[in-house]
N, C-alpha and C positions, 0 to 999 in steps of 0.2 A: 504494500500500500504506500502511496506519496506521501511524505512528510508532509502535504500543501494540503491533502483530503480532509474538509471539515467536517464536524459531526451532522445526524442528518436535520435535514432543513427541519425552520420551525412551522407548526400550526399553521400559523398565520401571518407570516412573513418571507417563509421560503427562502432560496440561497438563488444568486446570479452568479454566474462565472462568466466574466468578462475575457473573448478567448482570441488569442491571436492566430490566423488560419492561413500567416504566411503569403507570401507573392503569387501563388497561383498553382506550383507543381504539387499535386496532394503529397509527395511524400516529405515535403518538410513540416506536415505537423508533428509537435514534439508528443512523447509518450502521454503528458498529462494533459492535452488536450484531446486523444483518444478516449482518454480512460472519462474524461470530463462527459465527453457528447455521449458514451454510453450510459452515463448515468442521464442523461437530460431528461425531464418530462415535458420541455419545451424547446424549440431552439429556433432561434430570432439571429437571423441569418443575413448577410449582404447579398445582393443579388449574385454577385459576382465571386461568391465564395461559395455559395448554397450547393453546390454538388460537390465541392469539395469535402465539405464539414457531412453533409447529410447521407453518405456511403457509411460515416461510424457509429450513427445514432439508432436505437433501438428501435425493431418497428413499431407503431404506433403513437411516435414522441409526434405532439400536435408543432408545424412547422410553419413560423412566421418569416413570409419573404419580404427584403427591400422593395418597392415600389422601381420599377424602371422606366415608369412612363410618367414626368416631370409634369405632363400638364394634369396630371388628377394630384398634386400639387396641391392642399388645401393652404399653404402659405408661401406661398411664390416668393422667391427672394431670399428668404431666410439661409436657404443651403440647410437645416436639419433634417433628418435623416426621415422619412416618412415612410412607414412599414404598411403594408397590405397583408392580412393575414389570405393564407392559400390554404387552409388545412382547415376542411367541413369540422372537426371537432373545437376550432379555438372559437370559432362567430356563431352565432344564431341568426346573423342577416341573409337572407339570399345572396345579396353583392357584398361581397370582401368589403371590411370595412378601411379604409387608411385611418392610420391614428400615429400620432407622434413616437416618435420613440420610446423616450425615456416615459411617459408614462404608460407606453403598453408592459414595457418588460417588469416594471412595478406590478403591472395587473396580474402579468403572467405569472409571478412570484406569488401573487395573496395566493394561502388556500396550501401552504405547503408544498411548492411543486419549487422544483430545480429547473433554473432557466438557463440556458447558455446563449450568452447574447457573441456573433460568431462575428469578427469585422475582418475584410483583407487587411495584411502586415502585421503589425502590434500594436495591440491595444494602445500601448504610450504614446506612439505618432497618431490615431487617429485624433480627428480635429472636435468630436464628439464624446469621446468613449468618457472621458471625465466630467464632462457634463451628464451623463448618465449615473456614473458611477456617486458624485456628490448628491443628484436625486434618489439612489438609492440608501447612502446613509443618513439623507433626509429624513426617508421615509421609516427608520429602520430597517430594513431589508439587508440581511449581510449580504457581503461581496467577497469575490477571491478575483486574478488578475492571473491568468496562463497568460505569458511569452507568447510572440509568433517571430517569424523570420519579416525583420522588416523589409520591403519593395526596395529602398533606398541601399540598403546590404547586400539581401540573394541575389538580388538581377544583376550587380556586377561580377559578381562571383560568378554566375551561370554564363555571364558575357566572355570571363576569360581579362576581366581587367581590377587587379588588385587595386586596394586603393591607399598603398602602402606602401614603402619598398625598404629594403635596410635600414637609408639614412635616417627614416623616421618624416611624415611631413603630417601638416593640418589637417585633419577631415573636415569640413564644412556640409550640413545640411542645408539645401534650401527649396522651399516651397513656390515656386515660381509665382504660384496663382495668391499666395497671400504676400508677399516677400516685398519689404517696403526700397524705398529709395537705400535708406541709411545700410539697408544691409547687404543692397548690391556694391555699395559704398567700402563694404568691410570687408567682402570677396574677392572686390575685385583688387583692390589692395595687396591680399597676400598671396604669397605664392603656393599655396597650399592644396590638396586636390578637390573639389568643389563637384559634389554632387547633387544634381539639378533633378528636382521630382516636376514635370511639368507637362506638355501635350506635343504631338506631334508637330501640330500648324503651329506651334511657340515655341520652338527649337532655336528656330532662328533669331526669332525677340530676346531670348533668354543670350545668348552668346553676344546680340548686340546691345545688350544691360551691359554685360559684363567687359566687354571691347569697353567701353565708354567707361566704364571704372576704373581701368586700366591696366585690363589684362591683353598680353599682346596678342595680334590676329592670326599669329602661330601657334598658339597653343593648343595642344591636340585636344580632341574631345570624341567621345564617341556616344552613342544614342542606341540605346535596345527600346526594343517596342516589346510587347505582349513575355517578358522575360520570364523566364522558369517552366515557360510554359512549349508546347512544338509547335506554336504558330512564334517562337523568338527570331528579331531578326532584330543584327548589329549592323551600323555604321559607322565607318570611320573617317573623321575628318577633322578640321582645325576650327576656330571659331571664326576665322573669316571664311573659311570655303562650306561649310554646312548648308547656307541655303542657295547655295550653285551646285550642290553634289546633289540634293533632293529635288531640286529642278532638271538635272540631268539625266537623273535617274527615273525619271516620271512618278516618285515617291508622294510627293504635290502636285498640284493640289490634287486633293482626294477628297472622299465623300466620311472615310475613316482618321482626317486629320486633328479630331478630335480624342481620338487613344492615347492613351497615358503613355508617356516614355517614361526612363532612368537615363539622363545624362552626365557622364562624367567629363569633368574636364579637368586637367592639369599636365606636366610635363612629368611627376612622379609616379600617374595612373596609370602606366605601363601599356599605354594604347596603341604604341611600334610593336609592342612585342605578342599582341594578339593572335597575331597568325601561329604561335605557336601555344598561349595559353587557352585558346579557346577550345575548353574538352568538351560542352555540351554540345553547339552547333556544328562541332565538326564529327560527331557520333555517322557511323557510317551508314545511317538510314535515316539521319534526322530529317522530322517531319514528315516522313514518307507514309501517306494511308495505305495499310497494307491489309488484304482482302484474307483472312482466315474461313475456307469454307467447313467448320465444324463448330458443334455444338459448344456451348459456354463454357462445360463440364469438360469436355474433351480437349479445349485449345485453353483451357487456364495456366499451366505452366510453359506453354507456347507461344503465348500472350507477353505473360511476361520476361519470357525472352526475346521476343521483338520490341517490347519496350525498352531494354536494357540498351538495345542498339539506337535507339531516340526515335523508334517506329511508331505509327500508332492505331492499333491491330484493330480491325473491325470481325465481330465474329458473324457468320453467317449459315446458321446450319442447311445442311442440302440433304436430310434424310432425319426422318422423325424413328421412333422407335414404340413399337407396339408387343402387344401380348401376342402369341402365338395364336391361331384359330383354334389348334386342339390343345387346352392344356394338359389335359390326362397323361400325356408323355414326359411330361413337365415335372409334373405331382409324383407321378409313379419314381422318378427319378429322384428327387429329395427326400423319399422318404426311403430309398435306397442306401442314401448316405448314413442315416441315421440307423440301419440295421445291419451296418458292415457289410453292404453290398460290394464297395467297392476299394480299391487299393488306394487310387488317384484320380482326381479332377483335375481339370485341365482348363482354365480360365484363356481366352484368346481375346478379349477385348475387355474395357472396361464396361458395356452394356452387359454383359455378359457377370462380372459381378452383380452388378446394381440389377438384374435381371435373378437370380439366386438368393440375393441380399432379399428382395422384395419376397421373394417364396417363404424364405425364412420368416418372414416377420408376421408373413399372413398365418402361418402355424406355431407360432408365437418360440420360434427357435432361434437359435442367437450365433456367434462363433465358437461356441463351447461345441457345437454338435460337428465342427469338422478333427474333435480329438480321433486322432488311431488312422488319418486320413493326410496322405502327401497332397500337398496341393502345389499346382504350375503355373506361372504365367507366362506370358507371351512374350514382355516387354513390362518397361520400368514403369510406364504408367498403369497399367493392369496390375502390376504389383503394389502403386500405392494406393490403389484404389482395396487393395485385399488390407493392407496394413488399417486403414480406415475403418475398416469395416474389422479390427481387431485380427485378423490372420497372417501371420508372413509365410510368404511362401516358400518351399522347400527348392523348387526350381525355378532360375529364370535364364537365358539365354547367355552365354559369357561372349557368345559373339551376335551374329545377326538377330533383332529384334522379331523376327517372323515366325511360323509353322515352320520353315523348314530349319533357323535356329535353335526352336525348342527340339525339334528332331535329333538335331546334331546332338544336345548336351543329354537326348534322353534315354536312358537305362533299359536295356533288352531287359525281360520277363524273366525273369527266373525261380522254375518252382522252389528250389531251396529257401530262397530269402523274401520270395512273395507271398504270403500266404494267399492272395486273393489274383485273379489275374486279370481283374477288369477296370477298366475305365470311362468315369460320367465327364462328355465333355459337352456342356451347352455352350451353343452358336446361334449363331443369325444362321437366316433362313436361307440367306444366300451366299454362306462359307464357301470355301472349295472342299475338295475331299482330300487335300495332301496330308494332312493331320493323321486322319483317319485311316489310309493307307498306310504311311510312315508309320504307325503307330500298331496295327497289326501287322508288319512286318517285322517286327521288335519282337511279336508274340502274343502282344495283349490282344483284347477282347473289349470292343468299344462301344459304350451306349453313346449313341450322337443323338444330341436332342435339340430339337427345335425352343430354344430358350425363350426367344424373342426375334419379332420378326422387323425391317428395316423396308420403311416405305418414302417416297421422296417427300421432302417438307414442302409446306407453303412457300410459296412468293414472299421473298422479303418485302419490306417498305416500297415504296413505288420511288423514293428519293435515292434508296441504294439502289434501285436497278438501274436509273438514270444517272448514277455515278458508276456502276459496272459497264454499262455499253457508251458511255459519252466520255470516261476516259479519267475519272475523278478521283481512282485508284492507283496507286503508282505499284503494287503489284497484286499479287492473287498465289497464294501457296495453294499448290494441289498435293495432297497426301495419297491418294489412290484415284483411280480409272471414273469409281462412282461419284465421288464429287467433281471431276470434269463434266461427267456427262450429267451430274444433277444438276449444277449451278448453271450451266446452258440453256438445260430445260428449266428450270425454276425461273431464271434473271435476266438470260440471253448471253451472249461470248462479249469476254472482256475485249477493251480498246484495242487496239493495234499498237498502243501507247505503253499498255500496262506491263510490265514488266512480271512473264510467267516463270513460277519457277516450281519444279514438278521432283516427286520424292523416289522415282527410276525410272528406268529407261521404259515400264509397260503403262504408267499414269504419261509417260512424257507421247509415246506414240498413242492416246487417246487423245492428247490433247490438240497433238498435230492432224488429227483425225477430224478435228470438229476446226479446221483451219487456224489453230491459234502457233504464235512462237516461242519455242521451247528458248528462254535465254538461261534458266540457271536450273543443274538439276545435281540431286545431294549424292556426295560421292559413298552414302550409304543408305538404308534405307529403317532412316530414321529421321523423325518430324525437326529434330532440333539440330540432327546437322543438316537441315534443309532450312533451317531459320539462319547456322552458322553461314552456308555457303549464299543465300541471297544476303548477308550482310557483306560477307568479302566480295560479291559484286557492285556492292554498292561503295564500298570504300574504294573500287580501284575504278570507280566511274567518276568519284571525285575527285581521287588522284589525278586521273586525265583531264580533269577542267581546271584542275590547280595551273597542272605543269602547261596545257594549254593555252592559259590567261585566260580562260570563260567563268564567267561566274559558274558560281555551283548551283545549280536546281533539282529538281524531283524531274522524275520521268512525267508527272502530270502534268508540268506548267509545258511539256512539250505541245499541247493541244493547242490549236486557233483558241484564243479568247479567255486561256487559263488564266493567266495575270491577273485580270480583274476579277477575279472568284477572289475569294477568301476564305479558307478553313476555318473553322468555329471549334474543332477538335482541338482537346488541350490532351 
């Protein structure tokens, strides 16, 4: 438990934790804002933080959103933070009510309930959070104050531009939008590195504040936009060339010239030396949406090894999964298990546990009932899936992940040390038979049982299929033959753009099949060195834009009319 964890809320005053939820990339919230939002019974949220924070919170915690549309505004001017509750349990109005901050989250508090009021950065830099937090000890209501990573910190960090160096220099904060004369006066003065919280379209103003103070028009400065997050993008440039680079670059005017930057500027910012400190942007998939066609459950640790590379995985299942037509083959089989029918089971996919797993549960059997029984699986994920479900397995492949891997590492029959010589191996309906051969040529004796049967899924979104055929994808992982050909028939054939990358050589001639181009395919046939091997294409693609002088882009801005889209994916 946190040494910060106060006792539980009162009666009739309740507890606020006032939380700081960091610049934008979810995983720089610290532990005790975790542990905070799982306890919430409300959480009064920024707009722009709101699915950040609300991935940790319990389900049912009633959820109060910032207000993002300025003209339902009931005090125009003011800049206070005007909250819209979105969660049927916190209103009794039909229409969302807006109400002031600081006394909704008082409200939210009466009655005993833990409120977590969540703000982008940390709570100390926001312009509000202490005018709430002195309403609340107003009110008596205690308070507590979780740290976040402030905007003004991560985002150069994540830029690749320290704001430090050996010799030791000044840090200066400045608020561009509140930031008076006197204090461009006192920046511009020293030579220290001077980091600018400010807008796009005021990049410029900002740099010519500070020319005019008398900083020179050599001084490097550089400007992230949307930082921590995989829409970030850095520029680099002096304070007199900034608004001829953003002109040149067609960056302005824009219609998004109103998005927050982080500006750094000074000679100690180490903004020459970017092209080598910058680890996030130059992650070898950064930014790239990348097309996962498997189910949530199945591409979870595949996910986040595409994000490890700065990818940002869209899952897309292309086959649903159902109960057999006959279960009686099903039934007769588990209850096999349980009366020493058999030697060994034989797990081939993770559906295939959770398929077992469900039987079990319907006869109120648990993994105590696999004692006296070897069990196999296919591959490392089929085994955590058994570990989960409390079994480890006795067998798993030491080399190829497949049927014919488990073959390789499995044991001929032998009456001596077998006392039983059979085997329960549930499958989908439409396995192959290599198992089953392999496996009676060993000696055993095989129940094959229709576990669960594999039917194509729904049509995704109608916005991801017009991102799969119009090019909005920068690639599409195929793992097998049947997601080429479902995600065709389910979505339609990816761009000519997208960059396919297929997990062997019998998935890669289906996909060449249905006219698409094979460019990366995994020199084994396993899902993660097929995440590995489309990342090492994607690093030696912007290798070649480095060493060519092209800027570096995604395969999707290669489309007529990409530029002007904008990712919304963080």
């Amino acid at each position: 438990m946190s040494p910060t964890t106060l006792p539980a809320a009162g009666p009739e005053h309740g507890h606020v934790t006032f939380l700081g939820a960091g610049p934008g990339d979810p995983g720089l919230l610290t532990l005790r804002a975790v542990e905070a939002l799982g306890n919430a019974d409300v959480l009064v949220a920024e707009h722009e933080v709101l699915d950040v924070v609300r991935v940790h919170a319990r389900s049912g915690v009633a959820v109060v959103d910032t207000d993002s549309d300025p003209s339902s505004d009931p005090h125009p001017g003011t800049g206070a933070p005007q909250l819209t509750v979105v969660d049927g349990s916190s209103t009794t109005a039909a229409t969302p009510a807006v109400r002031d901050a600081a006394h909704l989250v008082m409200e939210a508090a009466r009655g005993g309930r833990r409120v977590v009021r969540a703000v982008s950065g940390d709570p100390g830099l926001d312009a509000y959070a202490a005018e709430e937090m002195l309403a609340c000890a107003a009110a008596g209501v205690p308070f507590e104050v979780v740290p976040g990573v402030a905007a003004a910190v991560g985002v150069p960090a994540y830029a690749g531009v320290p704001l430090r160096d050996a010799q030791g220099a000044d840090v200066r904060f400045v608020d561009a939008r509140t930031a008076s004369d006197r204090c461009w006066t006192e920046v511009g003065a020293s030579d220290g590195t001077v980091v600018v919280s400010t807008t796009l379209d005021s990049v410029a103003a900002a740099a010519g504040e500070l020319v005019a103070a008398g900083r020179k028009p050599d001084t490097p400065l550089t400007v992230t936009v949307a930082g921590t997050t995989t829409r970030q993008r850095t520029w680099t440039a002096t304070l007199g060339t900034i608004a001829q680079l953003f002109k040149q670059t067609k960056v302005l005017p824009s219609p998004d010239g109103g998005r927050p930057v982080i500006a750094v500027v000074g000679e100690r910012s180490a903004a020459a030396q970017r092209e080598q400190l910058s680890w996030f942007e130059s992650k070898p998939l950064f930014g790239w949406r990348v097309l996962v066609p498997r189910t949530k459950e199945q591409a979870a640790s595949l996910s986040d090894q595409l994000r490890s590379y700065g990818a940002v995985p869209h899952e897309v299942p292309t086959i649903a999964v159902e109960p057999p037509r006959t279960p009686q083959q099903m039934e007769r089989a588990v209850k096999g298990l349980v009366t020493g029918r058999y030697e060994w089971i034989a797990f081939t996919s993770v559906n295939a546990v959770k398929a077992v797993r469900e039987k079990f549960e319907e006869y109120g059997l648990d993994a105590r009932a696999f004692a006296g029984i070897k069990v196999a699986a296919v591959g490392e994920q089929t085994a955590k899936a058994l570990v989960a479900f409390g079994v480890k397995p006795d067998l798993v492949p030491s080399g190829e992940q497949s049927a014919a891997g488990l073959l390789e590492d499995w044991p001929p029959y032998d009456p001596v040390f077998d006392p039983i010589d059979r085997v329960f191996l549930p499958r989908a309906d439409i396995a192959t038979e290599t198992l089953v051969a392999g496996l009676i040529e060993l000696g055993w004796e095989v129940d094959d049982v229709t576990a669960y049967r594999t039917v194509r899924a729904s049509p995704p979104p109608a916005d991801t299929r017009e991102a799969i055929k119009g090019g909005g994808f920068d690639a599409v992982l195929f793992t097998s033959s049947s997601t080429v050909r479902n995600l065709v028939g389910i979505a339609g054939k990816p761009h000519n753009v997208t960059v396919i990358a297929c997990i062997g050589p019998a998935t890669a001639k289906t996909a060449e099949e249905h006219g698409l181009r094979v460019d990366v395919m995994a020199p084994e046939p396993s899902v993660h060195k097929l995440a590995e091997a489309l990342a090492d294409f994607g690093l030696k693609r912007r290798a070649a834009a480095v060493e060519a002088g092209d800027p570096v882009t995604r395969p999707s801005e290669r489309r007529p009319g990409a530029r002007r889209r904008r990712s919304t994916t963080t």
